[in-house]
C-alpha positions as CSV (number, residue, x, y, z in Angstrom):
1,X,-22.0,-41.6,-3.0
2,X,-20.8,-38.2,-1.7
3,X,-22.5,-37.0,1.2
4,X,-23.5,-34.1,-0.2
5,X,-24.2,-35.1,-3.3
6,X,-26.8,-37.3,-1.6
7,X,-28.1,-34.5,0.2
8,X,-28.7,-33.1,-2.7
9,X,-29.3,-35.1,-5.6
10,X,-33.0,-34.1,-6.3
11,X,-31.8,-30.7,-7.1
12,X,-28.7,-31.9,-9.2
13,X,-31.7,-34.1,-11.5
14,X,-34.1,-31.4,-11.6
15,X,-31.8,-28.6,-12.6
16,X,-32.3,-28.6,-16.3
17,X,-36.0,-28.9,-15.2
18,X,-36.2,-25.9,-13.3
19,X,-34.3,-24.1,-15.6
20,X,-37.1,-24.4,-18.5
21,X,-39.4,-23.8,-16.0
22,X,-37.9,-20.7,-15.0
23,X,-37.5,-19.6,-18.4
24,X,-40.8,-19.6,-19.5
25,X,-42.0,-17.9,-16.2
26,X,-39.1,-15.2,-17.1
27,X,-40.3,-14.9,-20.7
28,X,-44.1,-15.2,-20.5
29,X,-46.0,-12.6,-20.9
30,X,-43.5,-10.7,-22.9
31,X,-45.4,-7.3,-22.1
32,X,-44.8,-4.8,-20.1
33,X,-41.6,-5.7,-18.7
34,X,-40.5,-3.1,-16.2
35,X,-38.4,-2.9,-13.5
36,X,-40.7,-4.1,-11.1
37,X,-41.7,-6.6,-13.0
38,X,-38.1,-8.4,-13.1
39,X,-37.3,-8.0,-9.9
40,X,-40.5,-10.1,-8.9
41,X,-39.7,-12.2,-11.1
42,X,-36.4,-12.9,-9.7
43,X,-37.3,-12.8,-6.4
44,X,-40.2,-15.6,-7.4
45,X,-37.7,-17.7,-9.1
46,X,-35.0,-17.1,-5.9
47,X,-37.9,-18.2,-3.5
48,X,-38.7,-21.2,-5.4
49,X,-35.3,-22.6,-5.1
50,X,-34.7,-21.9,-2.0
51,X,-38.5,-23.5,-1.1
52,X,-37.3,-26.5,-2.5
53,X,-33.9,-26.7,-1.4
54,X,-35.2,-26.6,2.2
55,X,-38.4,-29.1,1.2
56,X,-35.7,-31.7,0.2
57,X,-33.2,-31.0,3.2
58,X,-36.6,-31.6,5.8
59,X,-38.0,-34.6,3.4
60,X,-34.2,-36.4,3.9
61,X,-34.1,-35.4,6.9
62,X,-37.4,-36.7,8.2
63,X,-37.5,-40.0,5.7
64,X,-37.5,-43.0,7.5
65,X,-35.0,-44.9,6.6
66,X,-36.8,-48.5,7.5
67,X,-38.1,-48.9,4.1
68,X,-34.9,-49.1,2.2
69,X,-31.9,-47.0,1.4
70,X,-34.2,-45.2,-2.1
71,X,-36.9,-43.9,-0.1
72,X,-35.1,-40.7,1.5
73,X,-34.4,-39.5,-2.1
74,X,-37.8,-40.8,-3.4
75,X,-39.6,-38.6,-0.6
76,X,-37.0,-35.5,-0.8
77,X,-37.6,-35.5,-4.6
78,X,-41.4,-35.5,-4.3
79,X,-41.9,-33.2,-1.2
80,X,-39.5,-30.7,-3.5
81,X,-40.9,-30.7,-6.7
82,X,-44.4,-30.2,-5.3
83,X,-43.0,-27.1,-3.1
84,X,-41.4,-25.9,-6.2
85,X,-44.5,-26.2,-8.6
86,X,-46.6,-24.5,-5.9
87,X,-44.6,-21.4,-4.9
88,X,-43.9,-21.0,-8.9
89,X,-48.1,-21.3,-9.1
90,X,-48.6,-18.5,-6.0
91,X,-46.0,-16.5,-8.0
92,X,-47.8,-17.3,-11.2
93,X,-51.0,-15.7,-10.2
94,X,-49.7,-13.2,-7.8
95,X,-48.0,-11.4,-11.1
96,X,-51.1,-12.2,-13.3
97,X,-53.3,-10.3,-10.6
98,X,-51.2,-7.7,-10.2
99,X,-50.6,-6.9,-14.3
100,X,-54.3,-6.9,-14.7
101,X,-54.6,-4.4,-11.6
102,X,-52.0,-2.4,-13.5
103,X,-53.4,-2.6,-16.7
C-alpha cells in the first residue's frame, strides 16, 4: 500500500460518511439562512476536517506499532472519528445557541 494512502486511509473510508454528515448539518434547520449563518457553517464543517485529519496524522503517528501492522489505522480511525463527531457537536450547539439568541 501507498504511503500515503496509508497515511490516510481513515479519511478515504469515511468520506462518504462525512459527507452525509455534513449535509444534514448544512441543511438542518432550514430557517433563517443568512450569510452568517453559511459561513459558520462552513467554517464548522472546514474545522472538522481539518480536526480529523490532524487526529489521524498524531494517532499514526503515535500508534505503536508492537501490536501488529492494523493497529495504527485501527487507533488513527478511532481517535479521528471521535474528533470529528465532537467538533461537529461544539459546532452543533454553538449555532443552536446562537439562532435562539437571535431569535
Amino acid at each position: 500500500m501507498s504511503p500515503l494512502v496509508e497515511l490516510n486511509l481513515a479519511l478515504i473510508l469515511f468520506l462518504p460518511w462525512f459527507l452525509i454528515l455534513g449535509a444534514l448539518f448544512w441543511c438542518f434547520p432550514r430557517q433563517p439562512r443568512t450569510r452568517a449563518r453559511r459561513l459558520f457553517d462552513a467554517a464548522a464543517l472546514l474545522a472538522a476536517l481539518l480536526a480529523f485529519l490532524a487526529g489521524i496524522h498524531w494517532a499514526h503517528a503515535v500508534a505503536d506499532p508492537g501490536y501488529g501492522p492494523m493497529w495504527r489505522q485501527v487507533l488513527a480511525t478511532a481517535v479521528g472519528y471521535a474528533i470529528y463527531l465532537a467538533t461537529m457537536a461544539a459546532a452543533f450547539l454553538l449555532r443552536r445557541r446562537w439562532l435562539r439568541g437571535a431569535s
